[in-house]
VEXZA-73807 format. One record per residue (C-alpha): residue number from 1; chain; x, z, y. Coordinates in pm, whole numbers. Each point is the difference from the previous one (the first is absolute). Layout:
SITE   k c     px     pz     py
SITE NUM A      X      Z      Y
...
END
This chain:
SITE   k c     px     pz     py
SITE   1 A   -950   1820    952
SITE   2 A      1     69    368
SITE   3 A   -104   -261    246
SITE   4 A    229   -295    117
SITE   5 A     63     40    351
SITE   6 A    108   -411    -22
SITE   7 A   -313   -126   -134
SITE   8 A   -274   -179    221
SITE   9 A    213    131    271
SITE  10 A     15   -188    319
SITE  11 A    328     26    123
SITE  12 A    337    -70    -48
SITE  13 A    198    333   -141
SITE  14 A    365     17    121
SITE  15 A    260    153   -262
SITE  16 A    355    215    125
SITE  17 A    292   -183    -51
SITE  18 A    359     40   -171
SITE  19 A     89    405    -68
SITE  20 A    408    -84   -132
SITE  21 A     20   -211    323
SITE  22 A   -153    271    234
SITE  23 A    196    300   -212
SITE  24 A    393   -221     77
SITE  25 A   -111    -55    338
SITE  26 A    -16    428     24
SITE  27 A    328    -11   -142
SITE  28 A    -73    136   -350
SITE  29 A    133   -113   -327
SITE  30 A   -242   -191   -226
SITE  31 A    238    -91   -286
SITE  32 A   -109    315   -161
SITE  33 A   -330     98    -71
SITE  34 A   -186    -87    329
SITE  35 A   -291    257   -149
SITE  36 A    202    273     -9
SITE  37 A     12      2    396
SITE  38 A   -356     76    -40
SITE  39 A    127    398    -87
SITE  40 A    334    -42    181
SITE  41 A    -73   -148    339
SITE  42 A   -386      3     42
SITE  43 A      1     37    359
SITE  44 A     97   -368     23
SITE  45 A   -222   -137   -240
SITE  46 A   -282    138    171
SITE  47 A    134   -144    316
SITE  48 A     18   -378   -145
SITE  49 A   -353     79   -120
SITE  50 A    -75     83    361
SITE  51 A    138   -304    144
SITE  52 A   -200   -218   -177
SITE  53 A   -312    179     -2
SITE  54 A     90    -45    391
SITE  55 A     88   -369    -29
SITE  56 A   -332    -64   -121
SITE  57 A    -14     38   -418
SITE  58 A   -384     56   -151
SITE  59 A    219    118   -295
SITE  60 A    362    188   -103
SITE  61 A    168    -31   -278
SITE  62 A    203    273   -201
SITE  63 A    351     51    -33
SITE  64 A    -50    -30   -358
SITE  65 A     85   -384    -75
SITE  66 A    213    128   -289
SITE  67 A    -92    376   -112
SITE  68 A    -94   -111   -364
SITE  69 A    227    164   -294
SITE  70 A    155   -367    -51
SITE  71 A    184     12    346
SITE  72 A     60    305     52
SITE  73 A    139     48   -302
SITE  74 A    313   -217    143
SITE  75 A     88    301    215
SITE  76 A   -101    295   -213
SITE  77 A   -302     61    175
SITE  78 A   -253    -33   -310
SITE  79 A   -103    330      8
SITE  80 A    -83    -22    371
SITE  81 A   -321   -299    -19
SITE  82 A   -276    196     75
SITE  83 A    164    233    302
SITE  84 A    143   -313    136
SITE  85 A   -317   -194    -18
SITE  86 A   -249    328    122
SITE  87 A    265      5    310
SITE  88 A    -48   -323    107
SITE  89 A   -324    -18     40
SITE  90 A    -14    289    132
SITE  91 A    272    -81    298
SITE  92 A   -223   -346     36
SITE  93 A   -323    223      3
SITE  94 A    147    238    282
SITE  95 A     57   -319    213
SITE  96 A   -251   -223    -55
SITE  97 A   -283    303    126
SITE  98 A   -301   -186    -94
SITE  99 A     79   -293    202
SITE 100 A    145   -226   -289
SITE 101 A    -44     -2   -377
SITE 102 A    269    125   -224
SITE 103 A     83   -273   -286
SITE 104 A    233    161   -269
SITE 105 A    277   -267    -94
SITE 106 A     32    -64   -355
SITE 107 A    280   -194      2
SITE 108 A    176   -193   -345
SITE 109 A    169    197   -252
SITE 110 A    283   -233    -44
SITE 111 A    -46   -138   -368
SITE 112 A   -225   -161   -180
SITE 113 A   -295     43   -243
SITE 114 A     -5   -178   -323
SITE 115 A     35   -291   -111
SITE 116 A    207    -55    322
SITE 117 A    163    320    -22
SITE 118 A     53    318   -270
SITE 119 A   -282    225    151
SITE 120 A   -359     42    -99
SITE 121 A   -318    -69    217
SITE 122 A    -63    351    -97
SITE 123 A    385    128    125
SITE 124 A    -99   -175    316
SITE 125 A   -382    185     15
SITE 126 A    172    341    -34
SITE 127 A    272    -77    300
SITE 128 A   -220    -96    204
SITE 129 A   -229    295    -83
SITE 130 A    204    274    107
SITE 131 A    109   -174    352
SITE 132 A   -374    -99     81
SITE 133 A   -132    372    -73
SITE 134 A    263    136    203
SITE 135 A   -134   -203    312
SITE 136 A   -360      5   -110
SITE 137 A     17    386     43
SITE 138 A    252      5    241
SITE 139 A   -370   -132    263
SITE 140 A    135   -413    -20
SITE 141 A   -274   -210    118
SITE 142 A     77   -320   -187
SITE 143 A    220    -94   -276
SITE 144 A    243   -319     99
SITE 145 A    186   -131   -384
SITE 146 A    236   -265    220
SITE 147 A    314   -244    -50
SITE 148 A   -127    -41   -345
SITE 149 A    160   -298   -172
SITE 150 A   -165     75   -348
SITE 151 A   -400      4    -37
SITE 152 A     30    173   -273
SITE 153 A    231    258    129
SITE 154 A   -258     36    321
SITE 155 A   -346    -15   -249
SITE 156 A    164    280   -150
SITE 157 A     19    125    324
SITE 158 A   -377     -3     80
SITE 159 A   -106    133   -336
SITE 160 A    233    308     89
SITE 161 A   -165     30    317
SITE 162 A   -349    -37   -144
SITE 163 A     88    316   -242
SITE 164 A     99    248    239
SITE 165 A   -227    -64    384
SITE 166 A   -230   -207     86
SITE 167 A    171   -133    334
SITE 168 A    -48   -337     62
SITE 169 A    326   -214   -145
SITE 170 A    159   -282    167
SITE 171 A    262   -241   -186
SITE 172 A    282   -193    204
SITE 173 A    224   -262   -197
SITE 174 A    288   -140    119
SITE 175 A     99   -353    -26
SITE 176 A    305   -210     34
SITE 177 A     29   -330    180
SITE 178 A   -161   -237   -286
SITE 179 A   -317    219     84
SITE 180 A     40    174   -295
SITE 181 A     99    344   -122
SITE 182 A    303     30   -194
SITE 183 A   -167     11   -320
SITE 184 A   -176   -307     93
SITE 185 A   -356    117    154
SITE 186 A   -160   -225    249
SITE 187 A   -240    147    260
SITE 188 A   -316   -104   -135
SITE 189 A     67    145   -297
SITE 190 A    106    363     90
SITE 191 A   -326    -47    265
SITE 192 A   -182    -62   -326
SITE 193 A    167    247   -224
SITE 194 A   -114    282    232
SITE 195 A   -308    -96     77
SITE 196 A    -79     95   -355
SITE 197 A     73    365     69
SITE 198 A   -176    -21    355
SITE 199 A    261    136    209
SITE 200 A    -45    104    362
SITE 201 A    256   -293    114
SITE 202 A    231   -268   -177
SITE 203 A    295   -186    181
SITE 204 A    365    -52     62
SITE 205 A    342    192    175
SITE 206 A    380      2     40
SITE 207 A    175   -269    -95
SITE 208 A    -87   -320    222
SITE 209 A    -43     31    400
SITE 210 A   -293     -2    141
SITE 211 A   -111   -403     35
SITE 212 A     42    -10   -417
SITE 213 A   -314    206    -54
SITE 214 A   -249   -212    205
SITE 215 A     13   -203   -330
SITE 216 A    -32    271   -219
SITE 217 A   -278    159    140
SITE 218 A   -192   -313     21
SITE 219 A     66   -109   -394
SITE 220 A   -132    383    -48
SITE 221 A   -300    -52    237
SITE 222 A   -135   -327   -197
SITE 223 A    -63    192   -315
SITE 224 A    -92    344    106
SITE 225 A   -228    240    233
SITE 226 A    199    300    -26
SITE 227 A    167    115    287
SITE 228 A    337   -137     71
SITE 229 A    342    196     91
SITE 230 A    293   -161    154
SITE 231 A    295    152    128
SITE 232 A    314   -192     62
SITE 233 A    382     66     99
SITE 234 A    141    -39    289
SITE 235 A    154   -386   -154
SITE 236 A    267     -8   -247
SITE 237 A    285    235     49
SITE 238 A    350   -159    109
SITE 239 A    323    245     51
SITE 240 A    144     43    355
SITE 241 A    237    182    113
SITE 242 A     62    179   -387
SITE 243 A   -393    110     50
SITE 244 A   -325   -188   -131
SITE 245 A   -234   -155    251
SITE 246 A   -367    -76     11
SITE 247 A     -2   -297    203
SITE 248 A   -373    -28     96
SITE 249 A   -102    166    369
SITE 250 A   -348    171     45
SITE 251 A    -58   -313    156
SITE 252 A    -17   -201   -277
SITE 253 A   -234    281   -196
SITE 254 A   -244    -46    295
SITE 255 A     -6   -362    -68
SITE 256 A    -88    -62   -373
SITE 257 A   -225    340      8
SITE 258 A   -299   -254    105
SITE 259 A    121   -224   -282
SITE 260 A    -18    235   -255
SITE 261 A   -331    144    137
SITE 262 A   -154   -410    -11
SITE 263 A    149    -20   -353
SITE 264 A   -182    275    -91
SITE 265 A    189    305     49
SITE 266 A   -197    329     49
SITE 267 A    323    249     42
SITE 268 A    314    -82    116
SITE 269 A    313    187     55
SITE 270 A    379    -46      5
SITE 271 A    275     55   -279
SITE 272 A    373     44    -12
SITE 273 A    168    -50    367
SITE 274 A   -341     62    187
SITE 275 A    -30    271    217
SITE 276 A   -280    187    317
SITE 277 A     71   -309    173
SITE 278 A   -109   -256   -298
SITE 279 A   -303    216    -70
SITE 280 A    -75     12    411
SITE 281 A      1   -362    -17
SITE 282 A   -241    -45   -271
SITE 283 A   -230    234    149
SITE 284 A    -16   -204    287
SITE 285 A    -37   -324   -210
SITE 286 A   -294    134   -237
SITE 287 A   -217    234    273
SITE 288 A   -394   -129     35
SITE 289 A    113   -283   -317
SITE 290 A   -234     15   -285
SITE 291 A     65   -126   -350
SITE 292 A    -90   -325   -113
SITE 293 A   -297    -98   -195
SITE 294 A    114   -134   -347
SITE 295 A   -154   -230   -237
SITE 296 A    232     94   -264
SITE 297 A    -12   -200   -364
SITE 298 A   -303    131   -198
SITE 299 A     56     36   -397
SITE 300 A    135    190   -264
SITE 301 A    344     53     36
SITE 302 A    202     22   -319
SITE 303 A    405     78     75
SITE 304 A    363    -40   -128
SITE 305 A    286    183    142
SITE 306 A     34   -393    127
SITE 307 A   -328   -199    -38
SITE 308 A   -384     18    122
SITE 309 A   -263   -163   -123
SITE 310 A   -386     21    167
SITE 311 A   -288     19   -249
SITE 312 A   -322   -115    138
SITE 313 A   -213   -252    124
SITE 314 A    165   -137    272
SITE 315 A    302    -89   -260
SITE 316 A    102   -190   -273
SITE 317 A   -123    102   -358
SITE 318 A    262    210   -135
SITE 319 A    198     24   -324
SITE 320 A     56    270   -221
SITE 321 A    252    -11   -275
SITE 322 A   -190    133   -279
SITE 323 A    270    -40   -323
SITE 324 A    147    368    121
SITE 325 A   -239     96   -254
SITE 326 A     79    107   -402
SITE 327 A   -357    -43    -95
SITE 328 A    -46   -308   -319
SITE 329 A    386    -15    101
SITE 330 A    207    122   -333
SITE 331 A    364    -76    131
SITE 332 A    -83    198    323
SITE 333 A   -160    313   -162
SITE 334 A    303     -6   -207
SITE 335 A    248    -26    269
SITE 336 A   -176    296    187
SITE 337 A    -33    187   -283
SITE 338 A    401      2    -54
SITE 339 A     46     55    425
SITE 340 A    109   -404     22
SITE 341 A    -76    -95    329
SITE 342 A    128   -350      5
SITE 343 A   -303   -182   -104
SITE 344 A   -158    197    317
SITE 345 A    278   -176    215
SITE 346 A     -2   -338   -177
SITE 347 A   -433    -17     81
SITE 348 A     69    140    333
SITE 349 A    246   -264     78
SITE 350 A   -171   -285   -162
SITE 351 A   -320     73    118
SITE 352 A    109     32    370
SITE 353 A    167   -360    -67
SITE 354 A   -356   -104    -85
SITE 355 A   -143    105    285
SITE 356 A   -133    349    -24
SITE 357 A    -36    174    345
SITE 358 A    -36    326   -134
SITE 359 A     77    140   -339
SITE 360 A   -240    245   -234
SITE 361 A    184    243   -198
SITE 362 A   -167    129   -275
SITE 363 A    217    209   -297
SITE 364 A   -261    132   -192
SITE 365 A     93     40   -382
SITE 366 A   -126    284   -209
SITE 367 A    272    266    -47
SITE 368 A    256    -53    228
SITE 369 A     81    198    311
SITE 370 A   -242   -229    246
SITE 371 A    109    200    320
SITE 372 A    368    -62    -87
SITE 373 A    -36   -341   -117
SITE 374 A   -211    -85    351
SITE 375 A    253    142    252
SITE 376 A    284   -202   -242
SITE 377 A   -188   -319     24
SITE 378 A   -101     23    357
SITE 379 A    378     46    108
SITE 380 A     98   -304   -241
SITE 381 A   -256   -190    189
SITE 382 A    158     96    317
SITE 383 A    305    -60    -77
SITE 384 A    -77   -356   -158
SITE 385 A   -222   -136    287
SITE 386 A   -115     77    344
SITE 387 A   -406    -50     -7
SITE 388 A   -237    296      6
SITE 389 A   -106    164   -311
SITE 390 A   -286    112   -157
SITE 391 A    -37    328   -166
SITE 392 A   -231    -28   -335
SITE 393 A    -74    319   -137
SITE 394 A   -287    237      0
SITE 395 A    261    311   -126
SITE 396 A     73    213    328
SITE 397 A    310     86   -105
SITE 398 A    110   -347    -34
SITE 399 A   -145    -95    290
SITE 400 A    178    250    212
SITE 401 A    381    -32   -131
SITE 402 A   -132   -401     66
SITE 403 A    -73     63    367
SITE 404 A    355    248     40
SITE 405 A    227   -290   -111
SITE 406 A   -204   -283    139
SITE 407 A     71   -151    326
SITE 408 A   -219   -135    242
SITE 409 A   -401     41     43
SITE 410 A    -81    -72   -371
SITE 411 A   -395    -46   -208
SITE 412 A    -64    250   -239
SITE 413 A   -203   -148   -294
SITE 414 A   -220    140      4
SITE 415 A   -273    261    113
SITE 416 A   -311    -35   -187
SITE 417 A   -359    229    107
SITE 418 A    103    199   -340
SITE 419 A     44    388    189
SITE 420 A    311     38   -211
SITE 421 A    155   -289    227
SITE 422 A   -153     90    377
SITE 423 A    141    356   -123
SITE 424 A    340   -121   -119
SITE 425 A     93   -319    158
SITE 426 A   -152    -16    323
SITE 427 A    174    263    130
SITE 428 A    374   -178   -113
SITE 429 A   -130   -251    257
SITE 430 A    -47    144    248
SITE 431 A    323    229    -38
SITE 432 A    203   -283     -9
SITE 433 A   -139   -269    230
SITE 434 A    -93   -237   -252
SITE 435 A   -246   -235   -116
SITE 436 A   -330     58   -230
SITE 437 A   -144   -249   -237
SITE 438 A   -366    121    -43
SITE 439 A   -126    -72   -351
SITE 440 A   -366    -63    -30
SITE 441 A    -30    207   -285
SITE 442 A   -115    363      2
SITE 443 A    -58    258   -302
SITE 444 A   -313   -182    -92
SITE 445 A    227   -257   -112
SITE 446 A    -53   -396    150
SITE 447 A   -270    -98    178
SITE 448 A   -214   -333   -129
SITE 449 A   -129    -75    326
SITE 450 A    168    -88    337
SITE 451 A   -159    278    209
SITE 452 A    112    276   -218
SITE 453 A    369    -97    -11
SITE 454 A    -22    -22    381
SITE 455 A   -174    342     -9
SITE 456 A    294    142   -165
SITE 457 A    231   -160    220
SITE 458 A   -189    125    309
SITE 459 A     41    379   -132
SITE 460 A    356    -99    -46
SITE 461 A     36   -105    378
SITE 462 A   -208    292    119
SITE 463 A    312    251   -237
SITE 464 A    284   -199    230
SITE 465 A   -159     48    351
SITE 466 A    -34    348    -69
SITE 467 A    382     19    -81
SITE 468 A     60   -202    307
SITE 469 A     81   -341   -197
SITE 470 A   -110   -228    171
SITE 471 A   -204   -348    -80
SITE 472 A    311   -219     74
SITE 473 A    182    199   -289
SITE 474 A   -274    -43   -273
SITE 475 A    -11   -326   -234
SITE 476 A   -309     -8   -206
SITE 477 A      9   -128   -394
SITE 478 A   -360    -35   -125
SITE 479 A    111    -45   -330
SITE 480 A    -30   -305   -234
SITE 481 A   -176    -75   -307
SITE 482 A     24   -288   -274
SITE 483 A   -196   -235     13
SITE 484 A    -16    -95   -385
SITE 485 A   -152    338    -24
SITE 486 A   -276    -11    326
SITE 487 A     -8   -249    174
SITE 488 A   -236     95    292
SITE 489 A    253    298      1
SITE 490 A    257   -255    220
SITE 491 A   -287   -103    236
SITE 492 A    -43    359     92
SITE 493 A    352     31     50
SITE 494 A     12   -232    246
SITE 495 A   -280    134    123
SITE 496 A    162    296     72
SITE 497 A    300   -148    143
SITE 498 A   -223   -124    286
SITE 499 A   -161    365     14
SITE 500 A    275    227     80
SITE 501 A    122   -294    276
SITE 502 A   -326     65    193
SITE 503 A    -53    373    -78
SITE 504 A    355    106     77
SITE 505 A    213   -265    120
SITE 506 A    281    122   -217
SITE 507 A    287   -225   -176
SITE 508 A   -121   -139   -348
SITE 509 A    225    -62   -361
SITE 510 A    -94    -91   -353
SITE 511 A    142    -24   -302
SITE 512 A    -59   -334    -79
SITE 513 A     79    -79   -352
SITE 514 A   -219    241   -157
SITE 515 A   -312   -265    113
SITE 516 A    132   -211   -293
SITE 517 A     90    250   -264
SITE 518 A   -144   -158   -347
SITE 519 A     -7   -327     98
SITE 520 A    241   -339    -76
SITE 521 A    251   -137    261
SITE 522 A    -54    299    223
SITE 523 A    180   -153    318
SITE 524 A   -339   -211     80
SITE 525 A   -209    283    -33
SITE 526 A    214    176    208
SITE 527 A     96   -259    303
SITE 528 A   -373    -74     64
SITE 529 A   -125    380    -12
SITE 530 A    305     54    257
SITE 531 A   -148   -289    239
SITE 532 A   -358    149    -38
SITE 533 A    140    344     53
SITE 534 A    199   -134    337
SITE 535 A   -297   -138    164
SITE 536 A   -195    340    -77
SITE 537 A    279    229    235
SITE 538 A    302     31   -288
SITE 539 A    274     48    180
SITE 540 A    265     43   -263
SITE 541 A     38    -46   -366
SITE 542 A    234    211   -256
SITE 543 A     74   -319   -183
SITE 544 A    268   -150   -191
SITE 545 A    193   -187    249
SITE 546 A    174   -255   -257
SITE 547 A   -350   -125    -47
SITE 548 A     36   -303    162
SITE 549 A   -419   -131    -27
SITE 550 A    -31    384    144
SITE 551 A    250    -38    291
SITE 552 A   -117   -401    140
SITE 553 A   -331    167    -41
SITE 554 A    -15    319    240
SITE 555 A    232   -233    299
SITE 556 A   -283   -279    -85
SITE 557 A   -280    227     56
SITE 558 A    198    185    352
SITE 559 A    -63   -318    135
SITE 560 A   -350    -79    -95
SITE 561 A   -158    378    114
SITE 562 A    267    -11    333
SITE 563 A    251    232   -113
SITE 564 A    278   -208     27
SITE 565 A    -37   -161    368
SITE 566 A    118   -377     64
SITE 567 A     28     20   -401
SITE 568 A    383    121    125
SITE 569 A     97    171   -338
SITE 570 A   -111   -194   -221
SITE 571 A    157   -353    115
SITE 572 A    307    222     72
SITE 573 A    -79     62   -395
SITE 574 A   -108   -322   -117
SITE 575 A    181   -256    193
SITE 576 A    176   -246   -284
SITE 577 A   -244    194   -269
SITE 578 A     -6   -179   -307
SITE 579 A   -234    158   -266
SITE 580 A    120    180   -314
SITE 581 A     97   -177   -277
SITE 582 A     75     -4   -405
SITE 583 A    358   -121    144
SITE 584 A     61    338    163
SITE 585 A   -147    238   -265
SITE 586 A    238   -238   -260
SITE 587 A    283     94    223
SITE 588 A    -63    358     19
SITE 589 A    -17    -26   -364
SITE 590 A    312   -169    -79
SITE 591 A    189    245    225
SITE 592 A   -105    298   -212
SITE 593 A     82   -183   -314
SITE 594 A    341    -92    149
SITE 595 A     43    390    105
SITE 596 A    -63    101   -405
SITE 597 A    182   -272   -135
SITE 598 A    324    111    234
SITE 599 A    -82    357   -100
SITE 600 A    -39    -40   -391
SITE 601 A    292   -231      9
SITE 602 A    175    272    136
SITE 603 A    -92    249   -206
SITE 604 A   -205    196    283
SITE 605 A   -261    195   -100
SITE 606 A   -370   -126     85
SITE 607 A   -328     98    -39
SITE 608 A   -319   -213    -25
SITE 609 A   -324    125    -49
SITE 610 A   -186   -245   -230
SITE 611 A   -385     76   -128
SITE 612 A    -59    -73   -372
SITE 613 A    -66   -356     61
SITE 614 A    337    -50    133
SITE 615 A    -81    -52    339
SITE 616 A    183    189    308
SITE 617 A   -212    281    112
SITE 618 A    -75   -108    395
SITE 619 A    -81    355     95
SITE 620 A     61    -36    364
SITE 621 A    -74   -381     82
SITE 622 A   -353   -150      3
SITE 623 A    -28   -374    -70
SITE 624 A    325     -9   -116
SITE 625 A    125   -298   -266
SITE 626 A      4     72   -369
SITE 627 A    225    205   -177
SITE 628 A    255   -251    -81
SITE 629 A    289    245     51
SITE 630 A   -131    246   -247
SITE 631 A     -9   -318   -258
SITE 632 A    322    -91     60
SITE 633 A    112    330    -35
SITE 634 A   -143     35   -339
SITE 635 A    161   -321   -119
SITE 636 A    339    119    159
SITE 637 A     -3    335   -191
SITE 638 A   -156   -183   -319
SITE 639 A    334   -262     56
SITE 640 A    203    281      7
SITE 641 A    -70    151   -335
SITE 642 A     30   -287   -181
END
C-alpha cells in the first residue's frame, strides 16, 4: 500500500471544486454523459483542471464521477468504462503537472446492494473493479469513492480498490439534513465503519451547504484519527430565472473553512455550484492552518449500518446476545436444518428487547450448508434489528459470505493461535475492515494456566499488527472453564483477564456461562463469576440477556469498578426497580398456557417438547419455572382421548 500523503501531515489540503458546475458555465451539455467530454472536448477539461490547479487545489479530481457500467449503461456507453475512465485521468494528469494530486472519482452506481437492493456485494466488487483499474493505470494518484449514501455500496468500493492498486482510498458520504445519509448512517458511524479498512481519509459532500458540515466533521472527529475530507456545495440549489443556483459566494467558503479546519477537518474542498473562486477563497482561509490535535474516543468499535457501540475500559460492560446459537438447542437445529429462519428473528428481536447491545450469531449444525445458512441469518438479523452483529464461525467460507452481506464494522468469532485460523480468518479481517475475537486457544489445545492463554493471545496480536489490524480492532476471549470440573481453572481465568489488560491493552469478552456448566441453579454461579470477571478488565460478556440476576449484575458491578460514571446507566436502569418475583414468572406462565389453550381449542397445530418425566424441555432459558405447561399438555391430550 503506498504511503498516505494525509497522515501526520501538518497542513490543511485544499480539494477542486464542482466539475458539472464549471463544465455549464463553458457552455457544454451535462445531461448526457459528462465523461464522455473527456474524448469529445478534452481541451476544456484540461482547462477547468488548470483553473483550479491555479486557484490554489493540492488535489484534482477526474471527470469520472459516473464512468462505472451502472451509469453509463443509461446512455449506451457500457462498453466505453475503461477508455472513459483512462481519459480522465489522463486530461486531469496533463493539467495538474505535478503541482496537485490526481484523485479518481468513484462516484455511486445508482442502485443498491442487497438486502436494500437486488445486487450482490460481489456485483458491486466487480463494478467497481473495472472503473478503479482503468484510473489506477491510467497514472491516478488517489482513489476518491464519494456521494456514497450506502456503506455497503462504498465498502464494496474499497475492497475493489484494494484488489486492483494500492493507491491510497478515500471515502466521502453524503448526508441529508437530519445528519444522516439516506439509508440512515450517522457520521460517527461511517467515521467508524472506515476506520476498519484504514482508509487514507473519511468525511462528507454534496448535499448540505457549507455551515451543515461543521457538525459533521466534528461528530466524525470525536471517534476517529483518520484524516477527515469535507467538501461542500455551494448551499442548496433554488431555480432562477428557469436555471439552478448555488446560492453561497466564495465568501462564505472562506468563512467556515477555519470552522471545518477547528472541527477537525484535514482537506477541504467545494461541491456542486463551487467554482476557481470558492476554491481561491479557501486557499486563503486554510494557508499556514494546521490540523487540530484530537483526543478521539478510545475502544473497540463494533457497527450497524445505524448503531455504535465502544468496547473497552473506559465504557460500560457490554452485552452480547448469546441464544443466536443451535448448540443444546433442539427446536433451533431443527429450524436451521429445514432453512427456517424465524426462530433466528424471534431471538434477535427478543433478545434486543432484553437488552443485548450486540448480537452473536452462531449457525453451526452438522450437515447443513453453514456458509449459506450464516449469510441467511446475518441478513435476518439485519433486517429484524439495528445493533451490531457478531460473526461466530471458525469456517472461512462462512465467515466471508458473513462479512459480504453484513453491514457495518462487525466481530468475527473468532481467531484462535490454531495456524489453520491466522491462515484462514485473519486475512477476512483485514479484507473487510472488521473486528477479531482472539481465542486463547492454539493447536496445543487450552491452556491450564493464565500465562499461557495470554501467550497465545499475544501471538494472536503480534498475526493482526502484521496485517495492519490494529489493537483497537482486537477483543480478546481467554476462554472459560467449569468450575465443577477445576476449580483453580476459573482463578486462572481471571487471572488472565487481568494479563492481556496490562500486556496489550486490548478489549476483553468471555463466555460466561460455561464457568457454571455441571452445576445446580447456574444463574448464581454465573452473576458472581461475571462481577469477579468485571473487576479483573472484562469488558463485555456474550451472555443471555433475559437473565435478569445476569443483567442487575454487570450495571451493579459498572458502578462499583467506575465504568459507569455518576452510576448514570444504571439509575437510568433501575429507577422504580422492584426485584423479580414468583408473580412474574406465574404470569409468563399463564400467558403461554393461555396461547395453547386458544391454539388447541382451535384446532392449531402445536408442538411441545416434553422429557420423559413430563416436564417442558427449557432448552434455551436458565432458571426458568417448572414444566407446568408440558403437564398440562399431557393431561390435555390424555382428556382428549378419552
Amino acid at each position: 500500500m503506498k504511503e498516505n500523503p494525509f497522515k501526520d501531515s501538518e497542513r490543511i489540503w485544499v480539494l477542486d471544486g464542482g466539475m458539472g458546475t464549471m463544465l455549464m458555465k463553458k457552455g457544454l451539455n451535462v445531461n448526457f454523459a459528462p465523461e464522455l467530454l473527456n474524448v469529445e472536448r478534452p481541451d476544456v477539461l484540461v482547462e477547468i483542471h488548470r483553473e483550479y490547479v491555479e486557484a490554489g487545489a493540492d488535489i484534482i479530481e477526474t471527470n469520472t464521477f459516473g464512468s462505472n457500467r451502472i451509469k453509463l449503461s443509461h446512455y449506451g456507453l457500457e462498453d466505453r468504462v475503461k477508455e472513459l475512465t483512462a481519459a480522465g485521468v489522463k486530461l486531469a494528469k496533463e493539467a495538474a503537472r505535478g503541482k496537485a494530486l490526481v484523485a479518481l472519482s468513484v462516484g455511486p452506481t445508482g442502485v443498491f446492494v442487497e438486502p436494500v437492493g437486488d445486487f450482490t456485494f460481489d456485483d458491486m466488487v466487480e463494478i467497481f473493479k473495472e472503473q478503479i483499474e482503468a484510473g489506477a493505470e491510467a497514472g491516478a494518484d488517489l482513489i476518491l469513492v464519494e456521494t456514497m449514501s450506502d456503506t455497503k455500496e462504498a465498502k464494496a468500493a474499497v475492497v475493489a480498490a484494494r484488489e486492483v492498486c494500492d493507491l491510497p482510498v478515500m471515502v466521502s458520504m453524503t448526508y441529508q439534513e437530519d445528519g444522516r445519509t439516506l439509508l440512515g448512517t450517522p457520521p460517527e458511524v461511517a467515521a467508524a465503519i472506515f476506520e476498519g479498512f484504514d482508509v487514507a481519509a473519511v468525511g462528507a459532500n454534496c448535499s448540505l451547504g457549507p455551515e451543515s458540515f461543521v457538525d459533521i466533521v466534528r461528530r466524525m472527529a470525536r471517534v476517529t484519527e483518520t484524516p477527515i475530507i469535507v467538501y461542500a456545495n455551494a448551499g442548496l440549489p433554488v431555480l432562477k430565472d428557469g436555471k439552478t443556483v448555488y446560492p453561497e459566494p466564495p465568501e462564505t467558503f472562506e468563512r467556515i473553512a477555519v470552522k471545518l479546519v477547528e472541527a477537525g477537518a484535514n482537506i477541504v474542498g467545494g461541491c456542486c455550484g463551487t467554482t476557481p473562486d470558492h476554491i481561491r477563497a479557501i486557499r486563503r482561509a486554510v494557508e499556514g492552518l494546521k490540523p487540530v490535535r484530537r483526543n478521539p474516543i478510545r475502544g473497540l468499535k463494533v457497527a450497524s449500518r445505524t448503531e455504535l457501540v465502544f468496547i473497552g475500559s473506559d465504557h460500560p460492560t457490554r452485552i452480547i446476545g448469546e441464544r443466536i446459537n443451535p448448540t443444546g438447542k433442539k427446536r433451533l437445529q431443527e429450524a436451521l436444518k429445514k432453512g427456517d429462519f424465524s426462530l433466528v428473528k424471534e431471538e434477535a428481536k427478543k433478545q434486543v428487547e432484553e437488552g443485548a447491545e450486540i448480537l452473536d450469531v452462531n449457525v453451526g449444525v452438522p450437515g447443513i450448508d453453514e456458509a449459506e445458512a450464516m449469510e441467511r441469518a446475518v441478513r435476518v438479523v439485519m433486517e429484524t434489528v439495528t445493533v451490531p452483529i457478531m460473526i461466530d464461525s471458525k469456517d472461512p467460507e462462512a465467515v466471508e459470505r458473513a462479512l459480504k452481506m453484513c453491514d457495518g464494522r462487525p466481530i468475527v468469532n473468532s481467531c484462535s493461535g490454531e495456524e489453520k485460523d491466522i491462515k484462514g480468518i485473519l486475512p477476512l479481517v483485514k479484507k473487510y475492515g472488521a473486528n477479531v475475537l482472539a481465542l486463547g486457544i492454539d493447536d496445543e489445545g487450552l491452556k491450564e494456566k493464565a500465562e499461557e492463554r495470554v501467550a497465545v493471545i499475544g501471538k494472536i496480536v503480534k498475526e493482526c499488527e502484521r496485517l495492519g489490524i490494529k489493537r483497537e480492532s482486537i477483543i480478546a476471549d481467554v476462554l472459560n472453564l467449569a468450575a465443577s470440573a477445576m476449580q483453580e481453572a476459573t482463578v486462572e481465568t481471571l487471572k488472565a483477564i487481568r494479563l492481556v489488560k496490562e500486556k496489550f491493552g486490548v478489549a476483553t469478552t468471555l463466555g460466561v456461562s460455561n464457568v457454571s456448566f455441571g452445576l445446580p441453579a447456574r444463574p448464581l454461579i454465573n452473576s458472581a463469576f461475571m462481577a469477579m470477571a468485571i473487576k479483573e478488565g472484562l469488558d463485555s460478556g456474550i451472555v443471555n440477556p433475559g437473565d435478569s440476576r445476569m443483567v442487575e449484575t454487570i450495571y451493579a458491578a459498572d458502578v462499583l469498578v467506575g465504568k459507569d460514571r455518576g452510576a448514570t446507566r444504571y439509575v437510568e436502569k433501575f429507577t422504580g426497580y422492584k426485584p423479580p418475583s414468583r408473580d412474574r414468572e406465574c404470569r409468563e406462565l399463564l400467558e403461554r398456557i393461555c396461547n395453547l389453550t386458544c391454539a388447541f381449542l382451535g384446532g392449531k397445530k402445536v408442538t411441545v417438547e416434553v422429557d420423559e418425566k413430563g416436564k417442558e424441555k427449557e432448552e434455551e432459558e436458565e432458571g426458568a419455572p417448572p414444566g407446568v405447561l408440558g403437564e398440562i399438555f399431557k393431561k390435555v391430550i390424555e382428556g382428549d382421548k378419552e
